[in-house]
VEXDREN-2710 file (C-alpha; in Angstrom, 1 decimal):
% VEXDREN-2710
k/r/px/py/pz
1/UNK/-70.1/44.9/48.7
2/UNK/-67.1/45.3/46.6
3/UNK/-65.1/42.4/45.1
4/UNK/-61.6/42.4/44.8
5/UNK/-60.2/40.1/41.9
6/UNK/-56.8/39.3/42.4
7/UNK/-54.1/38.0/39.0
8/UNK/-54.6/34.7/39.2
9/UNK/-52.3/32.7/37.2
10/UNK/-54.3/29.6/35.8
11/UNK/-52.2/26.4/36.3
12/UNK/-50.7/25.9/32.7
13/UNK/-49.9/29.8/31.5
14/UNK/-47.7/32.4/31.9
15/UNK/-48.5/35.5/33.3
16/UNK/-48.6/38.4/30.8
17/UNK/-45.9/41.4/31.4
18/UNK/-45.7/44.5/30.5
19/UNK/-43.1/43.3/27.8
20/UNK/-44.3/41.9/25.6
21/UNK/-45.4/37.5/25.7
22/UNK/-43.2/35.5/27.6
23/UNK/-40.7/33.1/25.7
24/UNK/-41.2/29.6/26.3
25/UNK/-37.4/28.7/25.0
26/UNK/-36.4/28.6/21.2
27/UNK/-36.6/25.2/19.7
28/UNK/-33.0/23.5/19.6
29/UNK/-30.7/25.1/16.9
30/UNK/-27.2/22.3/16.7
31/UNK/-27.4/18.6/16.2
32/UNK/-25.3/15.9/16.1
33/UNK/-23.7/14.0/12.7
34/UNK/-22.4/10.7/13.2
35/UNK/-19.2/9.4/11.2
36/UNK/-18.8/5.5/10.9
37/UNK/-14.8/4.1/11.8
38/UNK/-13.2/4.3/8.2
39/UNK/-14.0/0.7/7.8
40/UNK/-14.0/2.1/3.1
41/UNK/-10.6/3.1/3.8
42/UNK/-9.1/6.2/1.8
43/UNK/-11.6/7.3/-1.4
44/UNK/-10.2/10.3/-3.3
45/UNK/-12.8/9.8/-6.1
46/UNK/-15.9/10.4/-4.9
47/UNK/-18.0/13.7/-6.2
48/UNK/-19.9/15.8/-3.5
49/UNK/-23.3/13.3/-4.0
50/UNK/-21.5/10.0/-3.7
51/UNK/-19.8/10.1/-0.3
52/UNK/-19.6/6.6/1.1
53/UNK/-20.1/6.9/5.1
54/UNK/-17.0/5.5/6.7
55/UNK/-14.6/6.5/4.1
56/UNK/-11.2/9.2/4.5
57/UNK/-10.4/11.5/2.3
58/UNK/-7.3/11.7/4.7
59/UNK/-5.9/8.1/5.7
60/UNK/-2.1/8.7/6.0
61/UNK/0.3/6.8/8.2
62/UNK/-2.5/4.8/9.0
63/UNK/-2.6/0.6/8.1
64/UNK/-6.1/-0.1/7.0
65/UNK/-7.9/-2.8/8.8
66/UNK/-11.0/-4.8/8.2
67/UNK/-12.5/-2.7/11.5
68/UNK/-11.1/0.5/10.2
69/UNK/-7.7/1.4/10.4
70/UNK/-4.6/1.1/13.2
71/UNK/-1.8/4.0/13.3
72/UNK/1.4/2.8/11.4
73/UNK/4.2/1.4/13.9
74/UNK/7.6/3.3/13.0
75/UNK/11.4/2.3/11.5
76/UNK/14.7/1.4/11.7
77/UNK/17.6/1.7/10.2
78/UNK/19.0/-1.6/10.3
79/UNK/21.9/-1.6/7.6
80/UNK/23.9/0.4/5.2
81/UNK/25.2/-0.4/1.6
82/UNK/29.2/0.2/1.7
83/UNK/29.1/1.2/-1.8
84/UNK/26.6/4.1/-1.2
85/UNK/23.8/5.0/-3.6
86/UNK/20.1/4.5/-3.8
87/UNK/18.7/0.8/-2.9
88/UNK/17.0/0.1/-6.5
89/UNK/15.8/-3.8/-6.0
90/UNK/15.2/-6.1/-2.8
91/UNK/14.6/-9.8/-3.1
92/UNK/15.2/-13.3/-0.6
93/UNK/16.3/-16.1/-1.0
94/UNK/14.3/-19.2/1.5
95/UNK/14.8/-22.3/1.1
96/UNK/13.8/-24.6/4.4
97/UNK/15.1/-22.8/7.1
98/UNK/17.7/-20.7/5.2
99/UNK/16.1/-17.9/4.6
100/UNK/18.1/-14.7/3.6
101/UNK/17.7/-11.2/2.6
102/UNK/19.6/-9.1/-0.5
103/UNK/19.5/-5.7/-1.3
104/UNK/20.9/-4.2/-4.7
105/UNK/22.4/-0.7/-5.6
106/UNK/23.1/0.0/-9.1
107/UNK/26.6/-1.6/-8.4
108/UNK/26.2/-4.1/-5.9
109/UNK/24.0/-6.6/-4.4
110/UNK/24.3/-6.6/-0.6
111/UNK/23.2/-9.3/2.0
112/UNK/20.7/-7.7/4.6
113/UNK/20.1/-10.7/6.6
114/UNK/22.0/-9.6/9.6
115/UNK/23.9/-6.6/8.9
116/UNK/26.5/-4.3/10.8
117/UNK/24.4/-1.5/12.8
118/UNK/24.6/1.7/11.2
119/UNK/26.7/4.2/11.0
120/UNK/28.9/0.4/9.7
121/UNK/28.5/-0.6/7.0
122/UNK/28.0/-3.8/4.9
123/UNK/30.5/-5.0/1.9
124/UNK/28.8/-6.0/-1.1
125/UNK/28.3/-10.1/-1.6
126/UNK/28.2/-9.0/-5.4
127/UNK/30.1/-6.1/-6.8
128/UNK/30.9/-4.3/-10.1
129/UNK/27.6/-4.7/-11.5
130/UNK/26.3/-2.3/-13.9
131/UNK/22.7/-2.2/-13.1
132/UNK/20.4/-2.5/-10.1
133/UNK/16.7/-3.5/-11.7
134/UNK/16.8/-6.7/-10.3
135/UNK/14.0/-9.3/-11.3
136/UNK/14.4/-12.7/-8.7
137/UNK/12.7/-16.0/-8.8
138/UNK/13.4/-18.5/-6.9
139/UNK/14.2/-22.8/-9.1
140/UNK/14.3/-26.0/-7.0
141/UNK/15.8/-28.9/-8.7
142/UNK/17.0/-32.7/-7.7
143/UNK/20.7/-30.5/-7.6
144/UNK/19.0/-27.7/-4.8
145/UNK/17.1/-24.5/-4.6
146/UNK/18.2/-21.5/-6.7
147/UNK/17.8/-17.8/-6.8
148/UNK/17.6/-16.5/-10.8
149/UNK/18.6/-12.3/-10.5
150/UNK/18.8/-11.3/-14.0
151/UNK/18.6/-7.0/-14.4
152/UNK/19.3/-6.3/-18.1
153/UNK/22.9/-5.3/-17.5
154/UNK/25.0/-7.7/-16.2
155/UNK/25.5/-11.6/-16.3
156/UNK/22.9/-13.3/-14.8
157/UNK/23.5/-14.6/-10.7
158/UNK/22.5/-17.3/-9.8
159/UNK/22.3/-18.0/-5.3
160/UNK/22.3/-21.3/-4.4
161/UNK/21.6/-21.0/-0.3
162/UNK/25.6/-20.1/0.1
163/UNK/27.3/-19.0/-3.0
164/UNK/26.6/-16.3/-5.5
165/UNK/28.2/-17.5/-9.4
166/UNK/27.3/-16.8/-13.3
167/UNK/27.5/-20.8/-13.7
168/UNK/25.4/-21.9/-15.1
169/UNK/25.4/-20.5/-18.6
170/UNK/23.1/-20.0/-20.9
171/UNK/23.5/-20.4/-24.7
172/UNK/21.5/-18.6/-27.3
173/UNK/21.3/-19.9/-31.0
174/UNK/21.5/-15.8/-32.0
175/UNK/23.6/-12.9/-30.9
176/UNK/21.6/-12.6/-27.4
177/UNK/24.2/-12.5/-24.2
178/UNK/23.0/-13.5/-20.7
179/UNK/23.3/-9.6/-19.7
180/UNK/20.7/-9.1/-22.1
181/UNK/18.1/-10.9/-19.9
182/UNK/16.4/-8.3/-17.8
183/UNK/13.0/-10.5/-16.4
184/UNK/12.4/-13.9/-16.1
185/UNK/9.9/-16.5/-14.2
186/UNK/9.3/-19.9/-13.9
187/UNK/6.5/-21.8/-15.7
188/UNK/6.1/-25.2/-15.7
189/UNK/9.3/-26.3/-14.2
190/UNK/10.7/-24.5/-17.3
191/UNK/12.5/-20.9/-16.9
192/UNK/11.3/-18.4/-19.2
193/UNK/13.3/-15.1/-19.9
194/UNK/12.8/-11.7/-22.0
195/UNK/15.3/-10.0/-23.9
196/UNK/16.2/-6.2/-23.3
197/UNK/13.9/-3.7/-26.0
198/UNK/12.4/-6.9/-27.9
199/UNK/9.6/-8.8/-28.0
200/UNK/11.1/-12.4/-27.8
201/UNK/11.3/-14.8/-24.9
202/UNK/13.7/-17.4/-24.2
203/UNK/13.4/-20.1/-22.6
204/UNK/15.4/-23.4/-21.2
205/UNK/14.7/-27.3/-20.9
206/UNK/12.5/-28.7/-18.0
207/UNK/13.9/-28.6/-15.1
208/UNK/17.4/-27.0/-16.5
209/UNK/18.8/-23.5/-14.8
210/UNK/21.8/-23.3/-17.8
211/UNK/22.6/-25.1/-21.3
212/UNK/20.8/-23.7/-24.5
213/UNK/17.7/-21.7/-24.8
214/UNK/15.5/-21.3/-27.4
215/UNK/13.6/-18.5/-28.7
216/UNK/10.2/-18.0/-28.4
217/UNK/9.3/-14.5/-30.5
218/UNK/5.7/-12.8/-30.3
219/UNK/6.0/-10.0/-32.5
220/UNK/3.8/-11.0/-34.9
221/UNK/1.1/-11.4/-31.9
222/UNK/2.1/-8.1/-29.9
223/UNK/0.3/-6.1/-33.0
224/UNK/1.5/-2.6/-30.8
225/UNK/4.8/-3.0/-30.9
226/UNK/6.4/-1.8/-28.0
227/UNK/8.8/-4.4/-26.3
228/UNK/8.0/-7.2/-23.7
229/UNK/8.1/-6.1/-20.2
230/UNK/7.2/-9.0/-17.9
231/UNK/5.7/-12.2/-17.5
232/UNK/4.4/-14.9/-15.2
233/UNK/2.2/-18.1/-14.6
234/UNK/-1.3/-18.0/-13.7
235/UNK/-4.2/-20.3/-13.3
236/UNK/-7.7/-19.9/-13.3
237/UNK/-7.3/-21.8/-10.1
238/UNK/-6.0/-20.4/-6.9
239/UNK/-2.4/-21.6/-6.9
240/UNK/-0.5/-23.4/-9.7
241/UNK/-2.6/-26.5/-11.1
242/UNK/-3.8/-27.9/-14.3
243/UNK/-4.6/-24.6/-15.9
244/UNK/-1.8/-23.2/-15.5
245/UNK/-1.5/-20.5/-18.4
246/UNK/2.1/-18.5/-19.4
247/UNK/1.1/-15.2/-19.5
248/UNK/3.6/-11.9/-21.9
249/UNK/3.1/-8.2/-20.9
250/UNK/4.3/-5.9/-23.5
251/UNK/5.5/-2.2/-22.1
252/UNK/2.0/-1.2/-24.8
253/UNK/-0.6/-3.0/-22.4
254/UNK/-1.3/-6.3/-24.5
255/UNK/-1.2/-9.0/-23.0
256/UNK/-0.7/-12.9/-24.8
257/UNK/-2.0/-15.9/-23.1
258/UNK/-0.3/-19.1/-23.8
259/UNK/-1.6/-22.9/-22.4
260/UNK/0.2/-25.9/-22.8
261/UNK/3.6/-26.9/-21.4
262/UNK/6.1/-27.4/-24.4
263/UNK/6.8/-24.2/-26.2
264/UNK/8.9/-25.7/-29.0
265/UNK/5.1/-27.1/-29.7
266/UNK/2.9/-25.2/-31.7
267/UNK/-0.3/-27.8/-31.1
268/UNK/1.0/-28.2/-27.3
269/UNK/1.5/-24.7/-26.9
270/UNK/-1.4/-23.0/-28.0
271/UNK/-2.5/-18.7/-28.3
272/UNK/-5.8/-18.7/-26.2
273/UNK/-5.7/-14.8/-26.5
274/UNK/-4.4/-11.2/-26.8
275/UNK/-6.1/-8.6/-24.2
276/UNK/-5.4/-4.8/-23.9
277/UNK/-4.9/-3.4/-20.8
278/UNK/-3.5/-0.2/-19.5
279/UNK/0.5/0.3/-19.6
280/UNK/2.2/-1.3/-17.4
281/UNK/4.3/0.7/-14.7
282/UNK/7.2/-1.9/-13.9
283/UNK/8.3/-5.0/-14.2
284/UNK/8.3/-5.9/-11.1
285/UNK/4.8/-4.2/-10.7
286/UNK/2.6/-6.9/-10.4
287/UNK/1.3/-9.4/-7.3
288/UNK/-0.4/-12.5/-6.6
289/UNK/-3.4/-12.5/-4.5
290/UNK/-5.1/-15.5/-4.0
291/UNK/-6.7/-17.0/-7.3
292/UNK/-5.8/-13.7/-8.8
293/UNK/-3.1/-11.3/-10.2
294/UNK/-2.7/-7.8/-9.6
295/UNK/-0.8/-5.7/-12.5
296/UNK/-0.3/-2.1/-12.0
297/UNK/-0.7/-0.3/-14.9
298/UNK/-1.4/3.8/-16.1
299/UNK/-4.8/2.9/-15.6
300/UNK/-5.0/1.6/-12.0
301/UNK/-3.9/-2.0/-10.6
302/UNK/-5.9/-4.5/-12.9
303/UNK/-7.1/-8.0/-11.9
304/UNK/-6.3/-10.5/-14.2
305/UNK/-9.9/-12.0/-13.7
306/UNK/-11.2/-9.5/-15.8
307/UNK/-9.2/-9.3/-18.6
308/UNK/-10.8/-11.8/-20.3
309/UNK/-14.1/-10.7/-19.7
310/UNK/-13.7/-6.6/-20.1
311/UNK/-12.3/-4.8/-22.8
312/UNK/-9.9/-1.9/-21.5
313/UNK/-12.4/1.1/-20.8
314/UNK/-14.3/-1.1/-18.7
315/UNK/-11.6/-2.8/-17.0
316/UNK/-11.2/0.6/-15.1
317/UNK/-14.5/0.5/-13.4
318/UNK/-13.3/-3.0/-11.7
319/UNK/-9.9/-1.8/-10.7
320/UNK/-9.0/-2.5/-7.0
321/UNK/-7.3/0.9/-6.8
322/UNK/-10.5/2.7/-8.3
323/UNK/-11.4/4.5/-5.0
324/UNK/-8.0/6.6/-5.0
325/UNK/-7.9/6.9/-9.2
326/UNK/-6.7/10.4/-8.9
327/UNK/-3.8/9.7/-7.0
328/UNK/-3.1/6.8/-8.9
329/UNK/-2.6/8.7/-12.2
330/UNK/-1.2/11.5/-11.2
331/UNK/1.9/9.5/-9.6
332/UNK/1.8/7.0/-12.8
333/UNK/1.8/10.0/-15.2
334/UNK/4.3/11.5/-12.8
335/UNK/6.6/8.5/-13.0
336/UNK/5.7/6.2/-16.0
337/UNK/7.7/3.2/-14.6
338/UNK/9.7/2.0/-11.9
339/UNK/6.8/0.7/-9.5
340/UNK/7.5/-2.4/-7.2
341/UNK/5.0/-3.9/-5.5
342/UNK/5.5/-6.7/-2.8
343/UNK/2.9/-8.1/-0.7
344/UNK/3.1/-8.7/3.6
345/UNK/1.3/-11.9/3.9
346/UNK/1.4/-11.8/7.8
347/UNK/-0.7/-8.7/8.0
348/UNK/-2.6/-8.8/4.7
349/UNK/-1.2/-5.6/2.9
350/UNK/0.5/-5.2/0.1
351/UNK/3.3/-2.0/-0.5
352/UNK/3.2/0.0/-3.7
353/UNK/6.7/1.8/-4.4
354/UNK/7.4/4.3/-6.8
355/UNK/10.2/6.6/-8.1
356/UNK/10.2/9.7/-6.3
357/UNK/9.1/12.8/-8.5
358/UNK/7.9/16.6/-8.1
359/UNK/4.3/15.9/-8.3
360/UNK/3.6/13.1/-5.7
361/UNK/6.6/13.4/-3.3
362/UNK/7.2/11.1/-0.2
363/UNK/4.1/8.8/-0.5
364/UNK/3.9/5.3/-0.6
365/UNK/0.2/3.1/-1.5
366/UNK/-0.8/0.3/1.7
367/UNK/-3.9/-2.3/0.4
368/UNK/-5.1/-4.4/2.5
369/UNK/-6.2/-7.5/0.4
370/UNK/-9.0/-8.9/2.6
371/UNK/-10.7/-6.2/2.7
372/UNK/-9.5/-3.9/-0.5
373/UNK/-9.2/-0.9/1.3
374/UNK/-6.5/1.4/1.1
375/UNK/-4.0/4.0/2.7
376/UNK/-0.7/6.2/2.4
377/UNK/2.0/6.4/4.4
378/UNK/4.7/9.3/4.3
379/UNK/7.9/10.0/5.6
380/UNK/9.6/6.5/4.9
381/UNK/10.8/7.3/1.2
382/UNK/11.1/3.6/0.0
383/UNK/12.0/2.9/-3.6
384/UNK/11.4/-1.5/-2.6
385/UNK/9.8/-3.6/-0.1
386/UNK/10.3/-7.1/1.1
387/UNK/9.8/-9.6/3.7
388/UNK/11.8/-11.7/6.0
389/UNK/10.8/-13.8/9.0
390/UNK/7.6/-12.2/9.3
391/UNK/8.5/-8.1/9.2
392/UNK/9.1/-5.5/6.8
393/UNK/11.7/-4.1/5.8
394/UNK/12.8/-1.6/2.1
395/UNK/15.4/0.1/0.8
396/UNK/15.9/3.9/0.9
397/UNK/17.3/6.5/-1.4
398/UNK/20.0/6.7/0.7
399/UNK/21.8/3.1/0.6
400/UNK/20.1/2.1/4.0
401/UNK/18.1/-1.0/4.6
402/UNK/14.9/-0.1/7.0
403/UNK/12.6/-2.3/9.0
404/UNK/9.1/-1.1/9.1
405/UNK/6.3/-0.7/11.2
406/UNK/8.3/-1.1/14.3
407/UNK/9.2/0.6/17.7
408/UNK/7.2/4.3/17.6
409/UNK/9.7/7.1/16.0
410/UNK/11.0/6.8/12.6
411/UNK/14.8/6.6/13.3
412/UNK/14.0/8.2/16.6
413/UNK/12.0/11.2/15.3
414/UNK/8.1/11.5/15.4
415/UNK/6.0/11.1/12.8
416/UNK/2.1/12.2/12.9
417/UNK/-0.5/9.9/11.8
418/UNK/-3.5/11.9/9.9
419/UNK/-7.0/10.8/9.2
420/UNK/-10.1/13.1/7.6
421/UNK/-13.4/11.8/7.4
422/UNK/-15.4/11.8/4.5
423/UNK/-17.6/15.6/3.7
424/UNK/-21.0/15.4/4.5
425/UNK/-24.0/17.7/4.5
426/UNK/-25.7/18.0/7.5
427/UNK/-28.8/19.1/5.9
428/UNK/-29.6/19.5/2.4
429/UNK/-26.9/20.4/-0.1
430/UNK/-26.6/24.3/0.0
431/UNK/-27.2/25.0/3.7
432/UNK/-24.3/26.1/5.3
433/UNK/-23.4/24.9/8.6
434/UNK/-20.9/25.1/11.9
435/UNK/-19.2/22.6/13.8
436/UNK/-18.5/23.4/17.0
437/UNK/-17.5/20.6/19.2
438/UNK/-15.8/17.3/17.6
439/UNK/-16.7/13.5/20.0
440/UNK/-14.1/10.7/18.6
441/UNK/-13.9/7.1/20.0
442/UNK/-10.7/5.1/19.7
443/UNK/-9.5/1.6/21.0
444/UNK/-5.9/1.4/22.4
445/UNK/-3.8/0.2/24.9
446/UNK/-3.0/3.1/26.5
447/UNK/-4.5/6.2/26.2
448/UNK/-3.4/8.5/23.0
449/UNK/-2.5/12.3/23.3
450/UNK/-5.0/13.5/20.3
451/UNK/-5.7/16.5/17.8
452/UNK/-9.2/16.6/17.0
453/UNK/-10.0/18.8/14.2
454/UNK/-12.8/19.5/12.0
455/UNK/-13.1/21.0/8.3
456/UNK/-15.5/22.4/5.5
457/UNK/-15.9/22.1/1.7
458/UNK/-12.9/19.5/1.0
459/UNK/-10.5/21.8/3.1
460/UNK/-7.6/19.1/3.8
461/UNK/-4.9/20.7/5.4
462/UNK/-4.1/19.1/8.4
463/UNK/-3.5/21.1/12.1
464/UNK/0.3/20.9/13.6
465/UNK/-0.2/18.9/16.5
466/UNK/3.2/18.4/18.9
467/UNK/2.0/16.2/21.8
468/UNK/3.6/12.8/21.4
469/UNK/2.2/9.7/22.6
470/UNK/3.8/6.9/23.9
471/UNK/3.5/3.5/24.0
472/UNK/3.5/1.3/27.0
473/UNK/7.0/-0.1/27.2
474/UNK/5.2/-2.6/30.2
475/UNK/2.9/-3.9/27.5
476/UNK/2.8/-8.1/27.4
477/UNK/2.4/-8.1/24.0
478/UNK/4.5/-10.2/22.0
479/UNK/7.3/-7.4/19.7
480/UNK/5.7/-4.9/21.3
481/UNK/6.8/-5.1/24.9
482/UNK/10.7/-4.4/25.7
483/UNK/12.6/-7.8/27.2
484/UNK/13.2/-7.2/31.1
485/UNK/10.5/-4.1/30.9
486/UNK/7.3/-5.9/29.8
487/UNK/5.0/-7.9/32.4
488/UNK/4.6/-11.1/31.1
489/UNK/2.1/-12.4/33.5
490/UNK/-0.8/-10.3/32.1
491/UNK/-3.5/-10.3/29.3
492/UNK/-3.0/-6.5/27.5
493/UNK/-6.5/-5.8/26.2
494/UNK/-6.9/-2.2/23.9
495/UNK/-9.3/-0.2/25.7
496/UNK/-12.1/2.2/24.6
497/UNK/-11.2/5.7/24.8
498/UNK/-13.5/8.9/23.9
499/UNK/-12.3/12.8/23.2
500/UNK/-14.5/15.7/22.9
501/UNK/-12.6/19.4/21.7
502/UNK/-13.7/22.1/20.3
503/UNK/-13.4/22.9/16.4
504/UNK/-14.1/25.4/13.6
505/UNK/-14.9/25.0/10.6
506/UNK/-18.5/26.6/8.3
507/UNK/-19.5/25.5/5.0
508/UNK/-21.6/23.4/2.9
509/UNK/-20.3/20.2/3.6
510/UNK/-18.4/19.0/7.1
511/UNK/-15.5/16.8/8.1
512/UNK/-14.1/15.3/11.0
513/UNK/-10.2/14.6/11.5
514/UNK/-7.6/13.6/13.9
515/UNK/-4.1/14.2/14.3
516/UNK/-1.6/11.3/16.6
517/UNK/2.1/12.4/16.8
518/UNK/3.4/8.9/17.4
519/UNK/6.9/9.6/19.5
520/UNK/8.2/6.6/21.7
521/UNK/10.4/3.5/22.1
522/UNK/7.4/1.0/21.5
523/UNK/4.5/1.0/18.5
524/UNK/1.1/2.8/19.4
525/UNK/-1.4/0.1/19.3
526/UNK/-4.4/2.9/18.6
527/UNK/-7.6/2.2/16.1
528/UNK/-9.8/5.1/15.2
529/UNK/-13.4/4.0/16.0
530/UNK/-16.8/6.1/15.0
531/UNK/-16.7/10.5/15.6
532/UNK/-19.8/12.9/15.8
533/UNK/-19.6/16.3/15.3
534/UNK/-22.6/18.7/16.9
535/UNK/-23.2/21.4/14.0
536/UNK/-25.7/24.2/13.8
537/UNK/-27.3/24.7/10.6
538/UNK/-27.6/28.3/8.8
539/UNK/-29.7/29.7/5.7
540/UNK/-29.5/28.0/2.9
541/UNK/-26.1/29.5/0.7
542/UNK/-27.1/31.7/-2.2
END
């Protein structure tokens, strides 16, 4: 008896073909990165080995936040200078509830508190003035509160709450005029003041805004030369108390620090040092921030902290702007001086202006100082900054008084808000890979119009991207909702929203990046969260 044996496929093989063995799949070939929310902020400095996961190498038009960072809102123009020109120096004046805001041109100072509505304009509350560098501090007396403007080329003004005057005067025992006096600050109830190109100080009686001053000269301690630049108080304390310490900034980076209260005094008054730092970039280029001051110099913005523990070289290694040091020099060696720098206590950031220049056009530096991160923003060209009542507002190249980070166009047209991941390698360094799809999370109100976008090998250009998004003009939230619009009845909570588009991009190192055209009446409320990007690896590069 014969026996037929039939192909019996055992339970856990494959049959065999003709073909050749049977493929049981090819292992998976893509995987997924994971980028953190830009919580570091924008780092320009870091070399190919040193990437710090959830930093930018792209943060622009974006306000750093301690979660990461939120889109910018837009601006306004809110007044116009009569006398035309470029808005040099912007300073208030607040006394209880009298709180007022003053713009200068190189001819005029103009009051910006409420101004006509462009295309108006606003006369000058000062005119014929020769010079627009204004320095402002702000003496209260038994006789009231007064605003000190002295710019180096006029008479010094004096605002006390209603009236501008040159009264009043000051007397000097040598040939030195009040138009001389281009900075001063208040230390110890006394004024202090610095002569144009010199390195004396002047400075008045306790408690007196006019009568004689005496001189105060530190050439023989600036051993650089140079001339003296700027000054202020500081303590070792946060606030004013009894450390209190006058501090002399020469244009050469040294810096003299006086204790005591009576500089006619050389026991009372005492030298506790001379430091070098870098060169300073303005007189008006410095900040407080808590215990601390901030001086921006050629070598990044300085803490005065560490002056007296650091000598200069290592004073840039503990400079807050040391994550975006490239930028920083290039616009300080682009400029050399000019810088203003005003803080925005209400949202914790602090604006870095600069003279406009060839090499770093239409930027402006955002820190926030809670968190030390930073940012750029572009397209609002502001030469100063200051507060009043709780917003922002600077002064333009072209005479006009803006308020920032309001409404959602810039002078009703769109501006795009950029921001690039740090470059990673997927694998090890040298293996090439793709990107092919880009996942990015964001929290908002309502749900953005997006560009996702992915680059290789520090590639930053960024994609056009013409969808606008626009706010919610029914949003409850308080200066973001529009009266008779917004529902007032409701709790507006942001929302979590995720976006998945395809990119390109092949190289060693990978980058993901988004692009929001902000284009509306109200602010985007948008905050870029954590983005992956699925990537097949290749052969290693040769």
């Amino acid at each position: 008896m014969m026996t037929v044996r039939t192909n019996t496929v055992r339970p856990g093989r494959l049959a065999q073909t003709n073909r050749g063995q049977a493929s049981i799949g090819r292992p998976q070939a893509s995987q997924s990165v994971t980028f953190p929310a830009p919580k570091e902020g924008l780092v320009t400095t870091a070399d190919m080995a040193s990437q710090t996961p959830g930093s930018a190498t792209v943060l622009t038009n974006f306000l750093p936040t301690l979660a990461g960072c939120r889109i910018r809102g837009g601006s306004r123009k809110v007044g116009l200078a009569a006398g035309g020109g470029a808005i040099r120096s912007a300073f208030k004046y607040k006394f209880g509830s009298n709180e007022k805001l003053f713009m200068a041109t190189e001819s005029a100072i103009y009051d910006m508190t409420g101004p006509a509505a462009p295309p108006a304009t606003t006369a000058a509350a000062v005119g014929g003035l020769s010079g627009g560098d204004w320095c402002a501090f702000q003496h209260t007396t038994a006789g009231g509160s007064f605003l000190v403007c002295l710019n180096g080329a006029d008479t010094r003004r004096i605002y006390d709450g209603t009236t501008w005057t040159t009264t009043p005067t000051i007397t000097f025992s040598d040939s030195t005029t009040m138009a001389q006096l281009n900075y001063g600050w208040l230390f110890k109830n006394r004024e202090f003041f610095l002569k144009n190109a010199t390195l004396d100080a002047y400075y008045l009686p306790v408690n007196a805004i006019g009568g004689a001053a005496a001189v105060f000269p530190l050439g023989g301690v600036m051993k650089k030369g140079g001339s003296l630049i700027t000054g202020f108080s500081w303590s070792l304390e946060s606030g004013d108390g009894l450390s209190d310490l006058c501090v002399f900034v020469s244009t050469e980076g040294e810096i003299a620090v006086y204790a005591g209260s009576d500089p006619s005094s050389a026991s009372d008054f005492a030298l506790k040092g001379v430091y070098q730092i870098g060169k300073p970039l303005g007189k008006n280029a410095w900040i407080r921030v808590g215990g601390d001051v901030l001086i921006a110099t050629s070598d990044g913005l300085t803490p005065m902290l560490q002056v007296f523990q650091r000598d200069r070289q290592a004073l840039i290694q503990v400079s807050v702007s040391r994550s975006i040091e490239d930028d920083w020099r290039r616009a300080a060696n682009a400029t050399g001086s000019g810088w203003t720098l005003k803080p925005w206590a209400e949202q914790n950031l602090v604006f870095i202006a600069f003279p406009e220049n060839s090499v770093v056009s239409d930027k402006t530096f955002v820190l926030n100082v809670l968190s030390g991160r930073w940012a750029t923003i572009s397209n609002w060209r502001a030469n100063c900054f200051e507060t009043l009542q709780g917003g922002l507002f600077f002064g333009s190249r072209e005479g006009y008084c803006w308020q920032g980070d309001t409404g959602g166009t810039d002078d009703g047209l769109t501006f795009a808000a950029t921001y690039l991941s740090q470059f990673a390698p997927v694998g090890q360094f040298g293996q090439r890979t793709a990107a092919t799809m880009a996942h990015m999370y964001f929290r908002a109100k309502t749900k953005p119009k997006v560009q996702l976008f992915a680059r290789a090998d520090f590639d930053r250009r960024v994609p056009p991207f013409a969808r606008v998004t626009e706010g919610d003009a029914g949003s409850p939230e308080w200066d973001v909702g529009l009266w008779d619009v917004a529902r007032w009845d409701g709790v507006s909570e942001a929302l979590r929203y995720d976006f998945r588009q395809n990119v390109r991009a092949s190289g060693d190192m990978l980058a993901v990046g988004c692009v929001i055209t902000s284009g509306g009446a109200v602010k985007l409320d948008i905050e870029v969260d954590l983005a992956t990007l699925q990537v097949a690896a290749g052969e290693a590069s040769a």
